[in-house]
N, C-alpha and C positions, 0 to 999 in steps of 0.2 A: 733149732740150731744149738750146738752144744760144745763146751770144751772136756773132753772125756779121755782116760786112759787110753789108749792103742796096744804098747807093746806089754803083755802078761809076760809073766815070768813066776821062779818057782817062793818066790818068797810072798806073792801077792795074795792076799786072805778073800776070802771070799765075802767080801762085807762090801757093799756100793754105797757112799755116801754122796748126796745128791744136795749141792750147795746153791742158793737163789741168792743174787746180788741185790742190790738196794733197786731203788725204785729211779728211772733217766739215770741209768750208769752200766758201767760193764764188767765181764767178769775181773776183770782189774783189782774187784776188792778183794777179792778173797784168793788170789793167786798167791800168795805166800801159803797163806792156810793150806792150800791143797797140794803145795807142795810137797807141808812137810807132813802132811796125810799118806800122799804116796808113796813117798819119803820111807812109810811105817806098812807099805803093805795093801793099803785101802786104794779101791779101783773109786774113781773121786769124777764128779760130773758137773759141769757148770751149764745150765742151761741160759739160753738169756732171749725171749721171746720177745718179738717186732711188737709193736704199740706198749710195750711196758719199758722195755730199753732206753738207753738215748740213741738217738739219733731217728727217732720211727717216730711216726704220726701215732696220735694218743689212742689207744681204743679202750675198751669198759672195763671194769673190776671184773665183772664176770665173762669176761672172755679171757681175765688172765688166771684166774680160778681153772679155767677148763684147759686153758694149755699144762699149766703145775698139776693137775691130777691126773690129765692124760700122760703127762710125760714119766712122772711118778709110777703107774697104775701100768706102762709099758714093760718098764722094768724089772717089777716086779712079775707078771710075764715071763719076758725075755729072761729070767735069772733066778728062777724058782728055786736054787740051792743057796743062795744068796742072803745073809742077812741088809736090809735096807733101813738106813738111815738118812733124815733130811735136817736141812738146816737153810740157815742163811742170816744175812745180816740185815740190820735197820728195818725197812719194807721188805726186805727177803725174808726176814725170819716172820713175818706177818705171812706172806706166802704161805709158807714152809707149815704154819700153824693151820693155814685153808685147806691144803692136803691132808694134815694129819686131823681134822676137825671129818674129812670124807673118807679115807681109808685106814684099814686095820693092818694087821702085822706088821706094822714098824718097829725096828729096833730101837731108835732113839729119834728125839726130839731136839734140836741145837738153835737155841735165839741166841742171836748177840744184836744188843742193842737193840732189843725190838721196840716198836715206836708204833701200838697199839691207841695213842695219846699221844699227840703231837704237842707238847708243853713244857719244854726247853728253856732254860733263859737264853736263847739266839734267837728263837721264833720270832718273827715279827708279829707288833701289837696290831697290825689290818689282817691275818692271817685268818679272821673268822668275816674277813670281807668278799670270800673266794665264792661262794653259792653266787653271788650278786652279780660278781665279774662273770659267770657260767650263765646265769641269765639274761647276761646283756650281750651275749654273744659273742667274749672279748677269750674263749678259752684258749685256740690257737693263736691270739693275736700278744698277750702278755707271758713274756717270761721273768719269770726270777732266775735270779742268776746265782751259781753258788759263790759264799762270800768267807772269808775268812771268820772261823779260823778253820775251813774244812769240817770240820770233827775230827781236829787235829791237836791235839795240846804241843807236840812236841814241834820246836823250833824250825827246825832243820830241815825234818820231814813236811812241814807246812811252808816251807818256802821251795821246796821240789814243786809240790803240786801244785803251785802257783805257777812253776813254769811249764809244769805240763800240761796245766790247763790253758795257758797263754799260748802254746805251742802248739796244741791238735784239740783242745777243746774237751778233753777226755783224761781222766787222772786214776790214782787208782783208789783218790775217796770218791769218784761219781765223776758225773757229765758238768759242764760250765751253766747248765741252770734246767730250769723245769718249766714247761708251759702250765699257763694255771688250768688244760684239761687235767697234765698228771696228776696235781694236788688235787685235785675234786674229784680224779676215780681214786686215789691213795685211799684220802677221807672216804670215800663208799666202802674200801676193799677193808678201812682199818673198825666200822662200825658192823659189817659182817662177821667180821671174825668175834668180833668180842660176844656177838648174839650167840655166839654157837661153840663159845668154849668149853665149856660141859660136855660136847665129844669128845675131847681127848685125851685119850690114856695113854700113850704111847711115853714112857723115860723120858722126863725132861728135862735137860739142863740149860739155864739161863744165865748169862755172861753180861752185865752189865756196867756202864762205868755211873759214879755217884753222882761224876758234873757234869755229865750226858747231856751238852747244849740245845740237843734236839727235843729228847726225850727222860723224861726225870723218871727216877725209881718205882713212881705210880705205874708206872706199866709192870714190873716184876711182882709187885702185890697184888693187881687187877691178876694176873695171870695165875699167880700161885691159886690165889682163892678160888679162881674159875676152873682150872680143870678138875678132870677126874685122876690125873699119874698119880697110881700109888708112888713111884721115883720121879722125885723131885729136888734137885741139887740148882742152888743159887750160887754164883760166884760173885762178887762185887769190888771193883776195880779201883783204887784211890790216884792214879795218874795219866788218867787219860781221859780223852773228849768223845762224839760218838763214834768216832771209826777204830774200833778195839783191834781189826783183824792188822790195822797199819802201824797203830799210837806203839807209847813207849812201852806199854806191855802184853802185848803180842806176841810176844815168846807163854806168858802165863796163859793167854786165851788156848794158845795151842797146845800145850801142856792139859790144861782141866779138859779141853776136846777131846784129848785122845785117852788120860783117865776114864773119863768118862764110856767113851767107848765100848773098853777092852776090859772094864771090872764092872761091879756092883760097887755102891755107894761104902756097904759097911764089909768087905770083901779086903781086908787091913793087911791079909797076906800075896794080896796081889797088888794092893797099892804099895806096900815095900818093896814086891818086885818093880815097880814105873818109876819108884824113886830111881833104883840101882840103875834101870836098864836107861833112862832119862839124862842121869844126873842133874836135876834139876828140880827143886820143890817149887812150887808156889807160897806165897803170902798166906792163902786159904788152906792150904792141905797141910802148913805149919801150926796153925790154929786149929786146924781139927785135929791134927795127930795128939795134939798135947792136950785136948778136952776127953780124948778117949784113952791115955795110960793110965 
């Protein structure tokens, strides 16, 4: 099941970017993002598969491997004129990296916030008590519950999803909690990946914020060092918490996204055209522009 373009039209590009949501959450997270994706032209897919979702009973790290590849691997199929890029946030961008670790010709590679290393200052210090709860048979039976501050820095925005999470249990940082099966296939689906980072070639760009409650900057370092992308672009975020695609700067995530996209890294006369056509720089591309005049 999928949230995906419908109506084509003449300005739509032939590029599918195929975005994975976090781990007990819904496409919620990344609906702005894909707005302003289509917003630019890009036919935009949000998948969001039963046992990995909220609200579906748990099933295995590798059965959610094989639906993100199948669904991926269709695509590209179905749209062999198609450039194909994937992404996703927190656990989706963990995904995202599962697919790109089993298939070739991807145009880009997009983590935000990925969480490769659950080691946050929010984490709870019982958090390496989960194997224990999973062998006592307690995995359907305990849930964690999501707690402030979301992966939320901003005020305002962390006092909405507090009502929408009081309100239908569902927000657009994630679902009101996790049974401890999710966290112990997370944990399998997040030690998989990292065995098998050395598959991926595919343009990567990583989006991270510095006080990412969830997951600290060791995952961008684990990452860089582990793949093979010759294109490798890091952004890093100083005011926000883990949820980039919502926090206070979200407008930048979406900006270096779609950079990213539509140029090469050192390609100076097409990122002057994204300034113009944008109006809008980032923090990051202010500091690169003036290291390279």
């Amino acid at each position: 099941m999928s949230n995906t373009d419908t109506n084509l039209n003449d300005t739509q590009k032939p590029h599918t970017v195929v975005l994975f949501h976090g781990l007990c959450s819904t496409p919620l997270e990344v609906t702005f993002l894909a707005a302003n994706l289509r917003k630019e032209g890009y036919v935009v897919e949000i998948p969001s598969f039963a046992g990995y979702a909220f609200g579906s009973d748990c099933t295995s790290a590798e059965d959610w491997e094989k639906l993100a590849i199948d669904y991926v691997t269709r695509i590209q199929e179905e749209k062999p004129d198609h450039k194909i890029s994937i992404g996703g946030v927190s656990m989706g961008a963990v995904l995202a990296m599962s697919v790109a670790e089993h298939l070739d010709h991807l145009h880009g590679l997009i983590l935000l916030s990925p969480t490769l290393i659950i080691d946050g200052w929010a984490v709870p210090w019982y958090r390496f008590l989960i194997p224990l709860g999973i062998a006592l048979g307690l995995g359907n039976k305990i849930k964690y519950p999501e707690q402030e501050p979301y992966g939320v820095k901003n005020p305002q925005i962390r006092a909405y999803i507090r009502r929408q999470l009081e309100k239908q249990q569902t927000s657009a940082a994630g679902g009101a909690s996790f049974t401890l099966n999710h966290l112990y296939q997370g944990d399998r689906l997040c030690k998989r990946v990292r065995n098998r980072l050395g598959q991926i070639t595919a343009s990567t760009l990583i989006v991270h914020a510095i006080d990412d409650e969830v997951a600290t900057t060791r995952n961008v370092d684990l990452i860089i060092e582990g793949i093979e992308s010759t294109n490798k672009r890091v952004i890093y975020l100083g005011n926000s918490y883990h949820m980039i695609t919502i926090d206070n700067e979200r407008e930048t995530v979406d900006f270096e996204i779609l950079s990213f996209l539509e140029t090469s890294m050192l390609d100076m006369n097409n990122i002057e055209h994204l300034i113009e056509k944008y109006g809008f720089v980032s923090p990051e591309l202010q500091r690169y522009l003036k290291n390279v005049d």
